[in-house]
PyMOL Python script that loads the backbone (N, CA, C, O; Angstrom):
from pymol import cmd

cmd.read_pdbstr("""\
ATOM      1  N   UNK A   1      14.555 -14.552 -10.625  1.00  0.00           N
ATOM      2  CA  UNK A   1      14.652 -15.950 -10.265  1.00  0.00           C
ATOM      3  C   UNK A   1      15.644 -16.097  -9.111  1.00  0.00           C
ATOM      4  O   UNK A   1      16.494 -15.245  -8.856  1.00  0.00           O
ATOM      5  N   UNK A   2      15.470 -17.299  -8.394  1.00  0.00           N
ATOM      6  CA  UNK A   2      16.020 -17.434  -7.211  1.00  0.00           C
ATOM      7  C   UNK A   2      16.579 -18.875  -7.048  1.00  0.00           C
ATOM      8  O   UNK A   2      15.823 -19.842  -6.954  1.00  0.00           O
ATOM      9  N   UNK A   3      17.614 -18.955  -7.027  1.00  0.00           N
ATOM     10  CA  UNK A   3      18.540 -20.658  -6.458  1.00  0.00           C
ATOM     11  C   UNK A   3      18.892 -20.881  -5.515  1.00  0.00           C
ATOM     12  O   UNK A   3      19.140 -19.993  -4.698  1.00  0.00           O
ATOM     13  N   UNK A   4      19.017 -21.916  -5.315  1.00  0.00           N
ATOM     14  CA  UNK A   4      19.648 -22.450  -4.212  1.00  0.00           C
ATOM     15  C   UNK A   4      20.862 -23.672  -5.140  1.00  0.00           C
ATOM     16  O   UNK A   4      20.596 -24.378  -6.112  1.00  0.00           O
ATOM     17  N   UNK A   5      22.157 -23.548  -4.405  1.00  0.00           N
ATOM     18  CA  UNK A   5      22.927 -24.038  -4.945  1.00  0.00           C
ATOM     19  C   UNK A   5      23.564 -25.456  -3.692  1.00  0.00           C
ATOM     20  O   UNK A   5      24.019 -25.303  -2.558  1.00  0.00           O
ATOM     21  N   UNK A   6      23.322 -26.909  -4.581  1.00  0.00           N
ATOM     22  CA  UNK A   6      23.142 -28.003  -3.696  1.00  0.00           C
ATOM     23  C   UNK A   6      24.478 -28.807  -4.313  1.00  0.00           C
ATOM     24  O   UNK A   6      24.605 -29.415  -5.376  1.00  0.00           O
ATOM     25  N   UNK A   7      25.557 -28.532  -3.064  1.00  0.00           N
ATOM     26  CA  UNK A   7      26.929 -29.716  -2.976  1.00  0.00           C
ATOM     27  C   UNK A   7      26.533 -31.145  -2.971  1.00  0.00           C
ATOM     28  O   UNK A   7      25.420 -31.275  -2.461  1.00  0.00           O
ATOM     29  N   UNK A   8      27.018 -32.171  -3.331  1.00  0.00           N
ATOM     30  CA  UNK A   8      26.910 -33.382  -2.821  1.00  0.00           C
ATOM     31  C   UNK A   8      28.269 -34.043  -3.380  1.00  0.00           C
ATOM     32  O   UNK A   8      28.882 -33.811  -4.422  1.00  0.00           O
ATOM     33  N   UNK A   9      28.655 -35.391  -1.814  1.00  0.00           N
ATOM     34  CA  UNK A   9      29.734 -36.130  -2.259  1.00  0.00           C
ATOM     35  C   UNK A   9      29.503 -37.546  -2.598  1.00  0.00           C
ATOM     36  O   UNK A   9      28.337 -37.861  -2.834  1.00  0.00           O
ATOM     37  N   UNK A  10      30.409 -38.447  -2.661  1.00  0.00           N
ATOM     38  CA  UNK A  10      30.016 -40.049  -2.958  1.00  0.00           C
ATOM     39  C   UNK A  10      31.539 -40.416  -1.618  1.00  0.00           C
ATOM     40  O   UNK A  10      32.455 -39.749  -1.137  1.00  0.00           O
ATOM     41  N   UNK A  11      31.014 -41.908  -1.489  1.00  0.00           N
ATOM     42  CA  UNK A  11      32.260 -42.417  -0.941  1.00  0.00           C
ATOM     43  C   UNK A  11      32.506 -42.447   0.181  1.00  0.00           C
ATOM     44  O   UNK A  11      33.524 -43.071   0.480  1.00  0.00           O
ATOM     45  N   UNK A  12      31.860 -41.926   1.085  1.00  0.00           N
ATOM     46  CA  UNK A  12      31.973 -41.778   2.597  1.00  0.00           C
ATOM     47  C   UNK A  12      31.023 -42.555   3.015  1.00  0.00           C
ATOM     48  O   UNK A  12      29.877 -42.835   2.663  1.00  0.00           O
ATOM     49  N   UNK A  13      32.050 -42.965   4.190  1.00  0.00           N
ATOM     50  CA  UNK A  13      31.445 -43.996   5.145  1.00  0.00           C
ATOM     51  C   UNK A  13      29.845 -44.061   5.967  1.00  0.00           C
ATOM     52  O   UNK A  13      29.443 -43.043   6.530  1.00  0.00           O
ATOM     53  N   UNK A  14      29.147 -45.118   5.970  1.00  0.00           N
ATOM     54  CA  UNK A  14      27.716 -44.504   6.656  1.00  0.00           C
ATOM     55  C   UNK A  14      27.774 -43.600   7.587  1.00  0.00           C
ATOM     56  O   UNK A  14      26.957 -42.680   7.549  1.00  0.00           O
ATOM     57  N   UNK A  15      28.728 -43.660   8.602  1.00  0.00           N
ATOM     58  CA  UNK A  15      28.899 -42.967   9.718  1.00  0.00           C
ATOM     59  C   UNK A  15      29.320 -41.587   9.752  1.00  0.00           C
ATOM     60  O   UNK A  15      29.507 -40.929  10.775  1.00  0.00           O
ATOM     61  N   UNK A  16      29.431 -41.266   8.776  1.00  0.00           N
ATOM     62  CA  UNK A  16      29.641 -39.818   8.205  1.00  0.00           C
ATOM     63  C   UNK A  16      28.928 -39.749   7.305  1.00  0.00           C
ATOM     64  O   UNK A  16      28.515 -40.711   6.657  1.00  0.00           O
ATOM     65  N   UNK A  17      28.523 -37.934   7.019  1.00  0.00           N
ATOM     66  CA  UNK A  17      27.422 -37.695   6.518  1.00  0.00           C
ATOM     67  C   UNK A  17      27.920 -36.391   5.655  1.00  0.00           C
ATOM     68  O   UNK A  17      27.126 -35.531   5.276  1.00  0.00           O
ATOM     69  N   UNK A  18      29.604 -36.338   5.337  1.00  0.00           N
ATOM     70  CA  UNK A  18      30.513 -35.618   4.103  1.00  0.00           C
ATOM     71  C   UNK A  18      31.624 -36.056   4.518  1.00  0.00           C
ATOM     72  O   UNK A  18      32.038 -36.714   5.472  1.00  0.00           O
ATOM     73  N   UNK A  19      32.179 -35.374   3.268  1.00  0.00           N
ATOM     74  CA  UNK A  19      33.323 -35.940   3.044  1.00  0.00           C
ATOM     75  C   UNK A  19      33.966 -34.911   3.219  1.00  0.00           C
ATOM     76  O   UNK A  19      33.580 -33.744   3.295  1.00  0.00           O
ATOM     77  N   UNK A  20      35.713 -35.675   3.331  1.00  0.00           N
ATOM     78  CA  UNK A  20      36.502 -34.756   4.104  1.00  0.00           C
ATOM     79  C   UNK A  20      37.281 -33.708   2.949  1.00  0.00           C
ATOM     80  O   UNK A  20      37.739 -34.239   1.937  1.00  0.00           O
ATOM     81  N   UNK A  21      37.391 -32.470   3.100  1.00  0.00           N
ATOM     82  CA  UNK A  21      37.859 -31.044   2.291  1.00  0.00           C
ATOM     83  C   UNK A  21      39.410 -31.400   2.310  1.00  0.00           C
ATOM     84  O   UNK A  21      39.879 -31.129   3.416  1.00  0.00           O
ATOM     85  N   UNK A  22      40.550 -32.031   1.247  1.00  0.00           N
ATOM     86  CA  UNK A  22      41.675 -32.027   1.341  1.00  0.00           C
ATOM     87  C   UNK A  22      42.163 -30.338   1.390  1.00  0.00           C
ATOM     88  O   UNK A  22      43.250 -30.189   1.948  1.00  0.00           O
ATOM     89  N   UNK A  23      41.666 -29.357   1.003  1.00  0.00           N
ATOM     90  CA  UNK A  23      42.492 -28.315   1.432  1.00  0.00           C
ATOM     91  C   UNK A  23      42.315 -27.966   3.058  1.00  0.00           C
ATOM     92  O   UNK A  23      43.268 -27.898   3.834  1.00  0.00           O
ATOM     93  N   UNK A  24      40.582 -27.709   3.514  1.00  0.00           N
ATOM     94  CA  UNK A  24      40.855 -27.637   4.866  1.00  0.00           C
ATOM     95  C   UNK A  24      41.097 -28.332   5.794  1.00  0.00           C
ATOM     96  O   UNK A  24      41.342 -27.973   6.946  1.00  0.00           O
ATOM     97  N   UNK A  25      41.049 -29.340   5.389  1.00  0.00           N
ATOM     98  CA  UNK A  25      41.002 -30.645   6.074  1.00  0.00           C
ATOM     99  C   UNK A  25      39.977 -31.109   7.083  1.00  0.00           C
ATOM    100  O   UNK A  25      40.180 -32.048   7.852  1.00  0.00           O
ATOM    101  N   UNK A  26      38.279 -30.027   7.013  1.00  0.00           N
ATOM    102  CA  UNK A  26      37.333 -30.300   7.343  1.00  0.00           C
ATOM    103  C   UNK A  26      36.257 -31.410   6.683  1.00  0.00           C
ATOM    104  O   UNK A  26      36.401 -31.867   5.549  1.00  0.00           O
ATOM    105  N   UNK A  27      35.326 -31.709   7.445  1.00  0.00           N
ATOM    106  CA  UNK A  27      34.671 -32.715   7.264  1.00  0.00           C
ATOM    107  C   UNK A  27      33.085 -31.803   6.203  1.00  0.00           C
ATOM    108  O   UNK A  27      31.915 -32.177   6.133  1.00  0.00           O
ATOM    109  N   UNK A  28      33.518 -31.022   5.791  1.00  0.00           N
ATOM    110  CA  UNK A  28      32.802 -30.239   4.982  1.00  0.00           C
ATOM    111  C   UNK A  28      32.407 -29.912   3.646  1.00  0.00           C
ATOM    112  O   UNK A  28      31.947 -28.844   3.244  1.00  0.00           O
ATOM    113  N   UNK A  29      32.762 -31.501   2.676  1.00  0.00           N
ATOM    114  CA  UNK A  29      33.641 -31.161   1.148  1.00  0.00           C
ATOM    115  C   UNK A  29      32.322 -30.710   0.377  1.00  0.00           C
ATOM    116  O   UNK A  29      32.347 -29.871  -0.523  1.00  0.00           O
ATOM    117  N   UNK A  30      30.961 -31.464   0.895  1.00  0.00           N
ATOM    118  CA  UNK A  30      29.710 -30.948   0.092  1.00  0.00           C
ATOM    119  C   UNK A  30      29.460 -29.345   0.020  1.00  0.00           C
ATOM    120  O   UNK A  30      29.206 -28.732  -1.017  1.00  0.00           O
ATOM    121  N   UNK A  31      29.584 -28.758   1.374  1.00  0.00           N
ATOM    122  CA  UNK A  31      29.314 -27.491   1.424  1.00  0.00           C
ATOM    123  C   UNK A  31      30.167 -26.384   1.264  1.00  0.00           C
ATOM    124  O   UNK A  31      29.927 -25.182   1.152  1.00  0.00           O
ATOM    125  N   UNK A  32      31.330 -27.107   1.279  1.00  0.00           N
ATOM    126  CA  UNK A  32      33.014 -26.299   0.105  1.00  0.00           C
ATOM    127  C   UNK A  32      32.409 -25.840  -1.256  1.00  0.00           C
ATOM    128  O   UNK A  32      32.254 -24.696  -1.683  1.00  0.00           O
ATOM    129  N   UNK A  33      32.030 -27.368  -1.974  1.00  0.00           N
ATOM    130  CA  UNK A  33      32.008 -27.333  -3.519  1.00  0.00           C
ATOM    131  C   UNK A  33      30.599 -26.405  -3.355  1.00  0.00           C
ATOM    132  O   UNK A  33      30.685 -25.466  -4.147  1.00  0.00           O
ATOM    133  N   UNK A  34      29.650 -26.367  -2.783  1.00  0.00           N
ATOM    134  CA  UNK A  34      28.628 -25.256  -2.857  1.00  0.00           C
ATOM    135  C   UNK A  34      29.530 -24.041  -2.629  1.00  0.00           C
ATOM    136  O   UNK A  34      30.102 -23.575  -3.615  1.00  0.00           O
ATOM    137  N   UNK A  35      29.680 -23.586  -1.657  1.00  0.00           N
ATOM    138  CA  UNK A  35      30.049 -22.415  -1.673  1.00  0.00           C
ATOM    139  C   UNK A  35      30.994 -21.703  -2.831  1.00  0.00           C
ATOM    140  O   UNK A  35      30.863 -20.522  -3.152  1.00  0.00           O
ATOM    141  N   UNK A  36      31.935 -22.579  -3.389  1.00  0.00           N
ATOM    142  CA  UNK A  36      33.063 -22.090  -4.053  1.00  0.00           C
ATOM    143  C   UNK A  36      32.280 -21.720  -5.547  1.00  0.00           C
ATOM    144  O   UNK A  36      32.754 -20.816  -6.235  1.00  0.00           O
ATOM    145  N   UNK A  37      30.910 -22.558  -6.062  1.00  0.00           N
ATOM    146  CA  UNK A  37      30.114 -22.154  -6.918  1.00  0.00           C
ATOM    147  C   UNK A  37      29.064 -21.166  -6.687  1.00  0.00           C
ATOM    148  O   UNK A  37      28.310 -20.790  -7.585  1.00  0.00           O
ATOM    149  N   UNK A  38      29.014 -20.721  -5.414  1.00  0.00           N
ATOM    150  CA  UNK A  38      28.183 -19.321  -5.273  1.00  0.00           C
ATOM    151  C   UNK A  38      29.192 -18.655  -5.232  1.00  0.00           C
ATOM    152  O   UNK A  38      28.807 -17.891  -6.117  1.00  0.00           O
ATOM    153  N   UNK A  39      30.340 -18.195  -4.929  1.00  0.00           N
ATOM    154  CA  UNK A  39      31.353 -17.239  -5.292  1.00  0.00           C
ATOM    155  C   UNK A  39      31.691 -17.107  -6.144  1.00  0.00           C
ATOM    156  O   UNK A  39      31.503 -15.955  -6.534  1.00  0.00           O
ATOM    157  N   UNK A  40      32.233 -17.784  -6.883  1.00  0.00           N
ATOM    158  CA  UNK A  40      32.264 -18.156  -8.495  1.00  0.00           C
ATOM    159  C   UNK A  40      31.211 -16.997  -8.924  1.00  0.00           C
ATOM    160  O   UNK A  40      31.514 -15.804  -8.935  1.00  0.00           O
ATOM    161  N   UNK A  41      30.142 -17.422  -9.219  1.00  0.00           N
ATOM    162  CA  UNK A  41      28.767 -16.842  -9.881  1.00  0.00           C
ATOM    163  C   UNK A  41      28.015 -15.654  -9.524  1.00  0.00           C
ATOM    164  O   UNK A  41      27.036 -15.195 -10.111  1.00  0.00           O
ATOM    165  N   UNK A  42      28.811 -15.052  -8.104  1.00  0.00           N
ATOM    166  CA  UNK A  42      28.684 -13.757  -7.486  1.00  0.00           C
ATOM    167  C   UNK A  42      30.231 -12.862  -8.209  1.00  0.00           C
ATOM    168  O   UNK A  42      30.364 -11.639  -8.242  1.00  0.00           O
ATOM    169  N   UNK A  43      30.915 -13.557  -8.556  1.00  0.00           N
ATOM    170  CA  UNK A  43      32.057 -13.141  -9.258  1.00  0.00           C
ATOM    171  C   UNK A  43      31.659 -12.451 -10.398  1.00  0.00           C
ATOM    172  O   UNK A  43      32.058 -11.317 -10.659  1.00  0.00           O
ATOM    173  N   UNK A  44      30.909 -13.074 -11.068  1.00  0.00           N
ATOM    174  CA  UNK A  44      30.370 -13.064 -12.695  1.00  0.00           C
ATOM    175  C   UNK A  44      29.058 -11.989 -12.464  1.00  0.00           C
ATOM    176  O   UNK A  44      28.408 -11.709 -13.471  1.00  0.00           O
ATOM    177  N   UNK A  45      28.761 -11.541 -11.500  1.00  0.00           N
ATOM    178  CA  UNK A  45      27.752 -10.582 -11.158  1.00  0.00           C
ATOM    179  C   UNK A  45      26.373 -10.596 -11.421  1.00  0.00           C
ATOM    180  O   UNK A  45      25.558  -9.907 -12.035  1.00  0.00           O
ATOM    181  N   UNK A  46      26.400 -11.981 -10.502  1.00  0.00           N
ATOM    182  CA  UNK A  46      24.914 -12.381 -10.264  1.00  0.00           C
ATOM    183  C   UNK A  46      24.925 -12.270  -8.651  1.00  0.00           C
ATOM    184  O   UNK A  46      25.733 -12.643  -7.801  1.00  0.00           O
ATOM    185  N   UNK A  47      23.729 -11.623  -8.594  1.00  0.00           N
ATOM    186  CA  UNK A  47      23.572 -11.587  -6.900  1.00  0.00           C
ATOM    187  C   UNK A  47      23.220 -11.916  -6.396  1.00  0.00           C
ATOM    188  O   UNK A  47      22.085 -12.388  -6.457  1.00  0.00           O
ATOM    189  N   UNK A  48      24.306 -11.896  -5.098  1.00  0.00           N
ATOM    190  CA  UNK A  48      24.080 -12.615  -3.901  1.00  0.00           C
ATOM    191  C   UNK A  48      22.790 -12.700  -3.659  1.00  0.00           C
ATOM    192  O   UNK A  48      22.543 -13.859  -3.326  1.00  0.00           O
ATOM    193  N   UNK A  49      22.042 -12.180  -3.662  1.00  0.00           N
ATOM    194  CA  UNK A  49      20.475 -11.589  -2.954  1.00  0.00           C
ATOM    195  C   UNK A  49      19.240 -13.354  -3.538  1.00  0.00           C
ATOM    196  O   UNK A  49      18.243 -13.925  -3.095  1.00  0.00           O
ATOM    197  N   UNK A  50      20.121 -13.501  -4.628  1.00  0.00           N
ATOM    198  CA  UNK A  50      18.979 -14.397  -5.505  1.00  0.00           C
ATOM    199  C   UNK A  50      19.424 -16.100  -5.351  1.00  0.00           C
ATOM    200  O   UNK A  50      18.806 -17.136  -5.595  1.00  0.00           O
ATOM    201  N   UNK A  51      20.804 -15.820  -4.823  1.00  0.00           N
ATOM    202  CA  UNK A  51      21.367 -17.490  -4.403  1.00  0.00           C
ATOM    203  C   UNK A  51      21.628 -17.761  -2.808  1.00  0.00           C
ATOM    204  O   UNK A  51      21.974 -16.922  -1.976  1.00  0.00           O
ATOM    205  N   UNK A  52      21.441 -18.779  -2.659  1.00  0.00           N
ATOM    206  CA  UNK A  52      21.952 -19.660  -1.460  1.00  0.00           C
ATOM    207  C   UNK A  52      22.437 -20.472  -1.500  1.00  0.00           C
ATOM    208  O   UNK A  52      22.166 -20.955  -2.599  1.00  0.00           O
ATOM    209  N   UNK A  53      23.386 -21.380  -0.764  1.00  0.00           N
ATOM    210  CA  UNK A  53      23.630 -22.401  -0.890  1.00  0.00           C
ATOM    211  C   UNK A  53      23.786 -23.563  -0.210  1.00  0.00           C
ATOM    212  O   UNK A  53      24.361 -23.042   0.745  1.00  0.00           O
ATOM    213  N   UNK A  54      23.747 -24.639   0.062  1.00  0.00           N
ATOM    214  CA  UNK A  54      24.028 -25.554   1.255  1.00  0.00           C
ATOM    215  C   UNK A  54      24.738 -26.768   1.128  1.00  0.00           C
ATOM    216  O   UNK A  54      24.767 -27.117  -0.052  1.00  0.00           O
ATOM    217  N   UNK A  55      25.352 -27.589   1.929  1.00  0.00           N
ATOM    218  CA  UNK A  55      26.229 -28.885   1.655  1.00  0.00           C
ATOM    219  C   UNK A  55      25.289 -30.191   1.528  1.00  0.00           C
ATOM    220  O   UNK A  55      24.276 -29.945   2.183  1.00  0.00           O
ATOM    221  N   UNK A  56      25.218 -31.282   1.042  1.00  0.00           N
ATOM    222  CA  UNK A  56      23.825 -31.903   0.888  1.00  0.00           C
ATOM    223  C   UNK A  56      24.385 -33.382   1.699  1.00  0.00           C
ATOM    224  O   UNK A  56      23.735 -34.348   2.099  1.00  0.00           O
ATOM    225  N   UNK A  57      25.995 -33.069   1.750  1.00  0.00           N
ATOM    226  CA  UNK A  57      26.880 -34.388   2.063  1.00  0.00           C
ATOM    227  C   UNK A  57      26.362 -35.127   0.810  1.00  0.00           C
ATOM    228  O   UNK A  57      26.015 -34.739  -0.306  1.00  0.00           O
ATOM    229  N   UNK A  58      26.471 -36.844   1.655  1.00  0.00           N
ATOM    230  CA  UNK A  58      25.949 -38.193   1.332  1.00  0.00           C
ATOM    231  C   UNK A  58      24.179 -38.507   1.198  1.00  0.00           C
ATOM    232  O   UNK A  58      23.678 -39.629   1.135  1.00  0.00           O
ATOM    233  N   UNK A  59      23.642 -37.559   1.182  1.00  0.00           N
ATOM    234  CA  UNK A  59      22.178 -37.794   1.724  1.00  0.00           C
ATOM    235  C   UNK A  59      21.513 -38.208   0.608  1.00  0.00           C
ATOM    236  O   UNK A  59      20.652 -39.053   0.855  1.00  0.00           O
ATOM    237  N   UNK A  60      21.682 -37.730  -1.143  1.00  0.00           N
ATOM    238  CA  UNK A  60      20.805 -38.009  -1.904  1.00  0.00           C
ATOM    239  C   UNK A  60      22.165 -38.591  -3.269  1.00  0.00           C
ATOM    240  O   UNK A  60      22.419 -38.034  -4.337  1.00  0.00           O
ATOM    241  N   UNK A  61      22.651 -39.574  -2.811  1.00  0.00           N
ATOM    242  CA  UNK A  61      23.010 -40.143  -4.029  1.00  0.00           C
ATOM    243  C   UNK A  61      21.968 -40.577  -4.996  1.00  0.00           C
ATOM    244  O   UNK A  61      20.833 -40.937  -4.686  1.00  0.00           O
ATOM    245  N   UNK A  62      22.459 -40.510  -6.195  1.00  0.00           N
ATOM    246  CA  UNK A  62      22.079 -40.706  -7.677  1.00  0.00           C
ATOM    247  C   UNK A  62      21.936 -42.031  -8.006  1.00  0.00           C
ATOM    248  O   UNK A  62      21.046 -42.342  -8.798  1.00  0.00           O
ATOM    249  N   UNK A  63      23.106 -43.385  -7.240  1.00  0.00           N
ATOM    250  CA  UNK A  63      22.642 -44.592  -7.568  1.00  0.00           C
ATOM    251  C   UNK A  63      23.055 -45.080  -8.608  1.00  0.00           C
ATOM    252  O   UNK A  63      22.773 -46.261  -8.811  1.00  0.00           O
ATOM    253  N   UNK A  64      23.904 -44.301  -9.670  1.00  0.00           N
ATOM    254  CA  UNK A  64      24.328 -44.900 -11.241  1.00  0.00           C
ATOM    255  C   UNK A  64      25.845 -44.387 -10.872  1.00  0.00           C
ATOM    256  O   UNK A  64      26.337 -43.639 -11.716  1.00  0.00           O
ATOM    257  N   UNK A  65      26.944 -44.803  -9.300  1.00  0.00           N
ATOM    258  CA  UNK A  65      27.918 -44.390 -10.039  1.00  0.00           C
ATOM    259  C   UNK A  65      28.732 -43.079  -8.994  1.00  0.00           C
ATOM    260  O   UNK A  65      28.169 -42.017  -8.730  1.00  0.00           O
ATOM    261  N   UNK A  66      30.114 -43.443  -8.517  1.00  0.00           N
ATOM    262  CA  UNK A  66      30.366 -42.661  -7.682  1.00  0.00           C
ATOM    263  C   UNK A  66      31.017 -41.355  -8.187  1.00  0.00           C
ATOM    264  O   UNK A  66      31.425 -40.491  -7.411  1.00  0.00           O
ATOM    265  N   UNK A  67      31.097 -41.252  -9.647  1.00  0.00           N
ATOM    266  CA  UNK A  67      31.203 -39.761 -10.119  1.00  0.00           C
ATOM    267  C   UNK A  67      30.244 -39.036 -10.260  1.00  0.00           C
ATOM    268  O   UNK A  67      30.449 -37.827 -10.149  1.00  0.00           O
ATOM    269  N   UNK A  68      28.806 -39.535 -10.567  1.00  0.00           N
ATOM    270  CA  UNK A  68      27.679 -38.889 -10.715  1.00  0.00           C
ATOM    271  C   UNK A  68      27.457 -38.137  -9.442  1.00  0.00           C
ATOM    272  O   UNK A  68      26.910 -37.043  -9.305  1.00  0.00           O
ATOM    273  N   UNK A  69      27.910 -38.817  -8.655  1.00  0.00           N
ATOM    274  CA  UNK A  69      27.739 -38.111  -6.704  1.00  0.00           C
ATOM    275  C   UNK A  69      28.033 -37.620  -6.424  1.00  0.00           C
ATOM    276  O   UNK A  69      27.614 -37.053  -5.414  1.00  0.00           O
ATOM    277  N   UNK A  70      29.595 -37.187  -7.357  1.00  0.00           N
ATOM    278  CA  UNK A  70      30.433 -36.174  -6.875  1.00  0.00           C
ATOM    279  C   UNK A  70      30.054 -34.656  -7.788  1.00  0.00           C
ATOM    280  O   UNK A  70      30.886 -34.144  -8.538  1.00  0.00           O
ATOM    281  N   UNK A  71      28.606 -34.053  -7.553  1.00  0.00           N
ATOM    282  CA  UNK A  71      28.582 -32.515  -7.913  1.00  0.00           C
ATOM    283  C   UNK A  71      27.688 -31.682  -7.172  1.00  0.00           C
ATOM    284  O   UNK A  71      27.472 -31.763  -5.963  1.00  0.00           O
ATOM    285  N   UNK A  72      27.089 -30.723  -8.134  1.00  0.00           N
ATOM    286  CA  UNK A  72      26.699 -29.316  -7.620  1.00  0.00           C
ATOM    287  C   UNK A  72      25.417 -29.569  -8.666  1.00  0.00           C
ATOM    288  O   UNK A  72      25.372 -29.897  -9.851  1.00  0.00           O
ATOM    289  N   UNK A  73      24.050 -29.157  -7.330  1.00  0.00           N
ATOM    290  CA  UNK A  73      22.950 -29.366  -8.155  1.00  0.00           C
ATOM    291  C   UNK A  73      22.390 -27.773  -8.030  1.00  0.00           C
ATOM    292  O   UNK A  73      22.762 -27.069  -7.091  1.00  0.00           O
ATOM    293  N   UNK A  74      21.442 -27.262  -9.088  1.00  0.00           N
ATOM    294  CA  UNK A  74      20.671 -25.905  -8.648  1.00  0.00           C
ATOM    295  C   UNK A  74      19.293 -26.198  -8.588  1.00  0.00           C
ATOM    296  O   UNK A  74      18.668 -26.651  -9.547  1.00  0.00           O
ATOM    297  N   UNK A  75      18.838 -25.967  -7.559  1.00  0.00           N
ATOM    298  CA  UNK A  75      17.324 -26.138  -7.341  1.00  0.00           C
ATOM    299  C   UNK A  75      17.135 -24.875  -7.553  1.00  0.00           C
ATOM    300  O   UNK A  75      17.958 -24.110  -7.049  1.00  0.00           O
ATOM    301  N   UNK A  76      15.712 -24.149  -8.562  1.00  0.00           N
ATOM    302  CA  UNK A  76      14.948 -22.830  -8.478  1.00  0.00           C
ATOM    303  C   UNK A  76      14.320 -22.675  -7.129  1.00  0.00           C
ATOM    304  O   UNK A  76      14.262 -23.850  -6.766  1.00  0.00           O
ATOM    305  N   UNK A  77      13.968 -22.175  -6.453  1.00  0.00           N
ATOM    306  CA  UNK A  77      13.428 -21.647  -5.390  1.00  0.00           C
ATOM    307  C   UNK A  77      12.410 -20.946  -5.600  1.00  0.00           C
ATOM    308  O   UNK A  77      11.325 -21.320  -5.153  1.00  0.00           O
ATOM    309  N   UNK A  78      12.525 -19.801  -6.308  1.00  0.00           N
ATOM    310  CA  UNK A  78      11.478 -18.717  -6.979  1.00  0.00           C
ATOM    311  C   UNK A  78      11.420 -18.179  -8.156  1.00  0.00           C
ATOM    312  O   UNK A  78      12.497 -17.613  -8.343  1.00  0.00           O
ATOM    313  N   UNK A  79      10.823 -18.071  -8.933  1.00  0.00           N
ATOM    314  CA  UNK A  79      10.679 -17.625 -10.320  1.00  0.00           C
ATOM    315  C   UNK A  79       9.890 -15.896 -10.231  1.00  0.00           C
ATOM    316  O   UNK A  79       9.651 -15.273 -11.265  1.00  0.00           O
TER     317      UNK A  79
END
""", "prot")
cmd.dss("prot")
cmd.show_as("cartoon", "prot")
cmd.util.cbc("prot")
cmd.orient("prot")
């Protein structure tokens, strides 16, 4: 099986399209919280080979709620 691992934030302005990373202080926070959960899970010795991941920003809020906005989705890719 194969994932893809999908960041998303809440809270940012239309004119931006993520939110800002308080550690790097990049405009990158969707595709932080992805990445830091494919390392994570390459940690635990699942491989790299079968995940990807990408930042999703602001693009697909949920609509019930600005904590619901703030996570990490896994789409299958391939079975």
């Amino acid at each position: 099986m194969q994932f893809e691992i999908r960041g998303h934030v809440c809270c940012t302005p239309e004119i931006y399209s993520d939110g800002i990373d308080k550690d790097t202080k990049e405009r990158r926070l969707s595709w932080n919280r992805a990445k830091t959960v494919f390392y994570y899970l390459s940690s635990k010795k699942i491989s790299k080979n079968r995940m990807s991941y990408q930042g999703c920003g602001n693009k697909f809020p949920l609509g019930k709620g600005d904590n619901l906005d703030r996570r990490v989705e896994f789409l299958i890719t391939k079975i």
